[in-house]
C-alpha positions, 0 to 999 in steps of 0.5 A, spaced: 123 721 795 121 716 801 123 718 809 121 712 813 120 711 821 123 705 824 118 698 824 117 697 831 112 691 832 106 693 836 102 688 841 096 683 837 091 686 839 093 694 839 088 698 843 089 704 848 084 703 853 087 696 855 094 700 857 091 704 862 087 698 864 094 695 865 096 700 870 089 700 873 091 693 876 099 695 876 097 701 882 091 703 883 092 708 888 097 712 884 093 719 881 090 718 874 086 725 874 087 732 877 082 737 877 079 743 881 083 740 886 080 734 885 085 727 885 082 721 882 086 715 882 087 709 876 082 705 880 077 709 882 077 712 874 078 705 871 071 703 876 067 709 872 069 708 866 067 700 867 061 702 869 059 706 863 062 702 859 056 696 861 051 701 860 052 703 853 053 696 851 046 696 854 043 700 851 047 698 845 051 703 843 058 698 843 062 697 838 061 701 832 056 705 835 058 713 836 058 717 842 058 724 842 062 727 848 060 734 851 064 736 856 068 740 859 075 738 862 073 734 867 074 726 870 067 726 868 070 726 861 075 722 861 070 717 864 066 718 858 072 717 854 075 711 857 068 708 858 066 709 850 072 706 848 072 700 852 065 698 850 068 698 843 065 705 841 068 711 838 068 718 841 066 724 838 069 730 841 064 736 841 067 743 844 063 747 849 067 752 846 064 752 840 058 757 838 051 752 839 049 754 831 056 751 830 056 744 835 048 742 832 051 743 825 057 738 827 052 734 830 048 733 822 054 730 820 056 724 825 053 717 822 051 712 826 051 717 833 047 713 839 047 718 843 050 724 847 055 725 854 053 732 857 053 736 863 047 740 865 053 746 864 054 744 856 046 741 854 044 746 853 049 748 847 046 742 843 038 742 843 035 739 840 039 734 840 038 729 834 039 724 839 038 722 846 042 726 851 044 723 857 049 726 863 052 723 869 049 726 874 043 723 872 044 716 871 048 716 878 044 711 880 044 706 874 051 706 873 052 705 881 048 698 880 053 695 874 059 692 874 065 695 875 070 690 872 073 690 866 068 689 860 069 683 855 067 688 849 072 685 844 075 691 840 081 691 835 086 695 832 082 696 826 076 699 829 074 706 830 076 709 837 075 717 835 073 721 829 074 728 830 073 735 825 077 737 822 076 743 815 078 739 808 080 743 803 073 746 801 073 749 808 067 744 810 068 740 816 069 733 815 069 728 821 075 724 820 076 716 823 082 714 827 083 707 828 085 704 834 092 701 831 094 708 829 093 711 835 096 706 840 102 707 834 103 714 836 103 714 843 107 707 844 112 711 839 111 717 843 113 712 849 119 709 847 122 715 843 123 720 848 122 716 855 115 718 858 114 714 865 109 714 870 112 721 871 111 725 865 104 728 869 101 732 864 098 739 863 092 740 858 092 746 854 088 746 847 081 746 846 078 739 846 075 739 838 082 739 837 085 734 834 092 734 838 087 734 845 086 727 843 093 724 844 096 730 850 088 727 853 090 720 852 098 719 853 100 720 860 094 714 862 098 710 857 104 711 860 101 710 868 102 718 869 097 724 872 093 728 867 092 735 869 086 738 867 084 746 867 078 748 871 076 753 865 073 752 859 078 757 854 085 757 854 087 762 860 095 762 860 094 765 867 091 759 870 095 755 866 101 758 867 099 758 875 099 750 874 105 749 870 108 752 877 104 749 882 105 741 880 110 736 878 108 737 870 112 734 865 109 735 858 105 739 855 102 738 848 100 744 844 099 748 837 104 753 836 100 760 838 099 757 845 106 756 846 108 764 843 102 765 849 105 762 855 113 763 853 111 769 853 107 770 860 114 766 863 119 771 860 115 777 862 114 775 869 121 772 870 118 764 872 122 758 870 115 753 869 116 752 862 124 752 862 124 746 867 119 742 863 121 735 860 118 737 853 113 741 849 110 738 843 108 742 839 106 745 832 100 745 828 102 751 824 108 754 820 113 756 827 116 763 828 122 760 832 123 767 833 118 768 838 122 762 841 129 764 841 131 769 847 127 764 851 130 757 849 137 760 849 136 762 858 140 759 863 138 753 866 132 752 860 132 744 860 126 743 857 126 740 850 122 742 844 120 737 840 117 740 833 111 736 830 108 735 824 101 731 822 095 731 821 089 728 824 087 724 817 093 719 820 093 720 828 095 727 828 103 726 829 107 723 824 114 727 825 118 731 830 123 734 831 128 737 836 129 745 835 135 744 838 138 743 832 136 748 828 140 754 826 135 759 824 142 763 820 142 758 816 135 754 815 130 759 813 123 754 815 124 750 821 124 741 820 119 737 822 123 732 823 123 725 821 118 719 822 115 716 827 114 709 829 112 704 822 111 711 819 114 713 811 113 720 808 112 720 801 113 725 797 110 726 790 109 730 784 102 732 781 103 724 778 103 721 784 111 719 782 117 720 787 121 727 787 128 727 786 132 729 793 131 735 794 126 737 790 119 740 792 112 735 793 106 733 796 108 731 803 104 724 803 104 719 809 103 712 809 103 706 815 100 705 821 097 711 823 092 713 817 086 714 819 079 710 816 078 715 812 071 720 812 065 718 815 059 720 811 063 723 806 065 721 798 067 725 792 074 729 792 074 729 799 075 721 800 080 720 795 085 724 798 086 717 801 088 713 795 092 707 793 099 707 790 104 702 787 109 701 791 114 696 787 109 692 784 105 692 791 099 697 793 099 702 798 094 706 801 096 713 802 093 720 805 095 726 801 095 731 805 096 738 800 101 741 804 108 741 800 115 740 802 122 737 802 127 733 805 133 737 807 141 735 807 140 733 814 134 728 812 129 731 816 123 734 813 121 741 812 114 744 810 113 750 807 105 751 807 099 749 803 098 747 796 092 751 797 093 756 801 098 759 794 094 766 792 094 769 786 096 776 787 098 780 780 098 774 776 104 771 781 101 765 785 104 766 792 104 763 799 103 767 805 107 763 810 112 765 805 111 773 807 110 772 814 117 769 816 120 775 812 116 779 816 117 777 823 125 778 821 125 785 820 127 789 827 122 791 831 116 786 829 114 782 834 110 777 831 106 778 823 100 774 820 099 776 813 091 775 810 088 775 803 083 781 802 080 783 796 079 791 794 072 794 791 073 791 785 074 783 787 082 784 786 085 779 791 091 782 796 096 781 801 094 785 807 099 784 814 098 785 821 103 787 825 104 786 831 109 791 834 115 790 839 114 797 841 111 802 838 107 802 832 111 801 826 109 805 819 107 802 814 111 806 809 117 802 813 116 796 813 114 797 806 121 799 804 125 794 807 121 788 806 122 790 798 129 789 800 127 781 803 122 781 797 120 780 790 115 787 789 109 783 788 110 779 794 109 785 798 103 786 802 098 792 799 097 794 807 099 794 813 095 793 819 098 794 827 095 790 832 095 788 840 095 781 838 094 775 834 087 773 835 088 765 836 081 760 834 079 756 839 085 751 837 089 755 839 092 757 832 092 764 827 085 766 827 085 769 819 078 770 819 078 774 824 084 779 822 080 781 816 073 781 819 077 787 823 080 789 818 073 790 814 070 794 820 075 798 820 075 801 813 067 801 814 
């Protein structure tokens, strides 16, 4: 079974930062960046990030190189990353957010790192560094003394322009490679599908490691639009919220988790922000379209959801899907639409040969947004990207361990990982599966079901609840989810809980959930 994205031709020479060079040169004066009420304009942005850029190639960290950027968000980030990419390097998201054990561990695993962009806020996060660590406050005059003209670096669609972390299936963090092509690909899609212009002024929400960061960074300055950038280093939906009200923001790209937040701050305070947006990219995680319903249904709400699926081995965005669509009475997990621009779905059993429509595969994904594979890496993990037939021609695919199918509308459904089955009681079980039975029960708010194991080393299905009033027994919750479930499908606990904690991508943090839960049964 095949879903293929329409062939749209791209330019000869595909590269993002030469778009935002264009509206550079087309209207210098208009608003590239705001924030912490700073305005920085297209020229201003383009002279810094030029500057840059000749200072790396000096030091010859240009085309092949990689930079590691440390930042938080800031105009000083983006010039790091547009100045990285001009001199013909690829960028490596490094979050402050991250714990500092964590960051220099990351750090271990990047081949060919030059050199490192830090703040006196964030270098200290990294030390010892394995590489040099330089700031822009530092070099403020070296770069003042260099061109600001656009570099003659040559770079191509082929070439590396990030390489973010990402956990493959052993859980370790592999750094995975996007082309220039790819990423052009994307938002040139993104462009032309859903009409963003000079005025689809952007808010960013996600945590900068987040492979969605690099696109909802990179898209409006694409489309000739203003960036806007929160002034704290986490999530804070209060200030996020505060901006979406106060300035003329369009889009917002977001994992799931995040939009439940926001959605949420709205509907109890009585706003309109959210609902006068154009669109809200979302996913990254099995959608509870529950938690939307209510809020997507009000009055006057002309903000169109648009539900994505991807991954960041192939440019993270390969579908989408407008939830307007769906008819949660009669479609039990949420589409995630159909193809992106010179993008194909391939699904495929254990073989790697079609399935019949209908049945369930391996979602596959071949075309123009695959990425280069895994840098420094080799064995299981980079045979995920592998080739196969295509009508006597080979293909070069990604295999991304999640299963799925092609509903009667042709749209694409994903029901979780391969991986992520469990066996419990001999009987090989999904969790996501028990979470949407969960959340459909009366009185539950929002669920997340773990997988723990007892004394003896027994694996177990244990639920957190969140309730939407008081706490819900665990006795009842029990009983009518027998009615929903196979009994072997039914958690062995039940937990209630404030909130579902959320990991600094801003998805279901599982590991935290079963650590509460083993300090509590301490």
């Amino acid at each position: 079974m095949i879903l293929q994205g329409k062939r749209v031709a791209l330019p000869a020479v595909p590269v993002v930062h030469r778009q935002f060079e264009a509206h550079a040169h087309a209207a210098p004066d208009a608003v590239a960046v705001s924030w912490a009420g700073r305005q920085v304009t297209y020229a201003e942005l383009n002279a810094r990030a030029n500057r840059f850029a000749h200072f790396l190639t000096a030091r010859g960290a240009g085309r092949g190189a990689k930079v590691g950027v440390c930042l938080d968000y800031s105009d000083d980030m983006l010039v790091a990353i547009l100045g990285t990419l001009k001199a013909g390097a690829a960028y490596v998201p490094l979050d402050p957010a991250y714990p500092p054990a964590r960051l220099r561990m990351l750090l271990d695993r990047v081949p060919g790192l030059a050199l490192i962009v830090a703040s006196p806020e964030t270098s200290g996060l990294i030390e010892p560094a394995p590489v040099e660590v330089v700031g822009f406050e530092e070099l403020s005059g070296r770069l003042a003394a260099l061109p600001a003209t656009d570099p003659a670096t040559e770079v191509t669609g082929d070439d590396v322009c990030y390489a973010v972390f990402t956990s493959g299936s052993t859980g370790t963090p592999k750094l995975t490679a996007v082309r220039h092509e790819g990423w052009f690909n994307l938002m040139n899609w993104l462009k032309d599908e859903y009409g963003l212009h000079r005025g689809s002024h952007n808010l960013v929400v996600s945590a900068f490691g987040f492979d969605l960061s690099q696109r909802a960074l990179m898209t409006p300055l694409f489309c000739g639009a203003t960036q806007y950038l929160p002034a704290s280093r986490n999530f804070d939906p209060m200030l996020a919220y505060r901006l979406l009200n106060t300035h003329d923001i369009r889009t917002v790209h977001c994992a799931s988790s995040t939009l439940y937040l926001l959605v949420d701050w709205e509907t109890a305070r009585g706003g309109d922000a959210l609902t006068r947006l154009d669109y809200v990219l979302f996913g990254g995680e099995p959608l509870k379209a529950e938690r939307l319903a209510d809020w997507a249904r009000r009055e006057g709400n002309t903000c169109t959801l648009l539900h994505q699926y991807g991954v960041a081995e192939c440019t993270d965005v390969a579908t989408s899907y407008d939830l307007a669509g769906h008819r949660p009475g009669e479609h039990e997990v949420a589409p995630v639409g159909r193809p992106a621009h010179n993008t194909d779905i391939h699904l495929l059993d254990e073989e790697l040969r079609g399935v019949a429509p209908g049945e369930q595969g391996e979602i596959c994904i071949a075309g123009t947004g695959v990425g280069a594979g895994y840098l420094g890496a080799a064995g299981p993990e980079n045979e995920k990207f592998t080739t196969v037939d295509a009508g006597g021609s080979p293909l070069r695919l990604y295999r991304t361990g999640d299963r799925g199918y092609v509903n009667e509308d042709g749209d694409l459904v994903v029901l979780g990982r391969i991986d992520s089955q469990v066996k419990v009681r001999g009987m090989r079980i999904d969790p996501a599966d028990v979470e949407r039975a969960l959340a459909r029960l009366l009185g539950v708010r929002e669920a997340a079901v773990a997988v723990t194991y007892t004394d003896s080393g027994e694996a177990e299905l244990s639920a957190f609840v969140v309730p939407a009033g008081s706490d819900l027994a665990e006795d009842d919750l029990r009983t009518r989810l027998m009615e929903r479930l196979p009994r072997n499908m039914v958690p062995a606990r039940f937990t209630n809980i404030p909130r579902i904690p959320l990991s600094p991508h801003g998805k279901v943090d599982r590991a935290a959930l079963v650590d509460a839960r083993a300090r509590g049964l301490r």
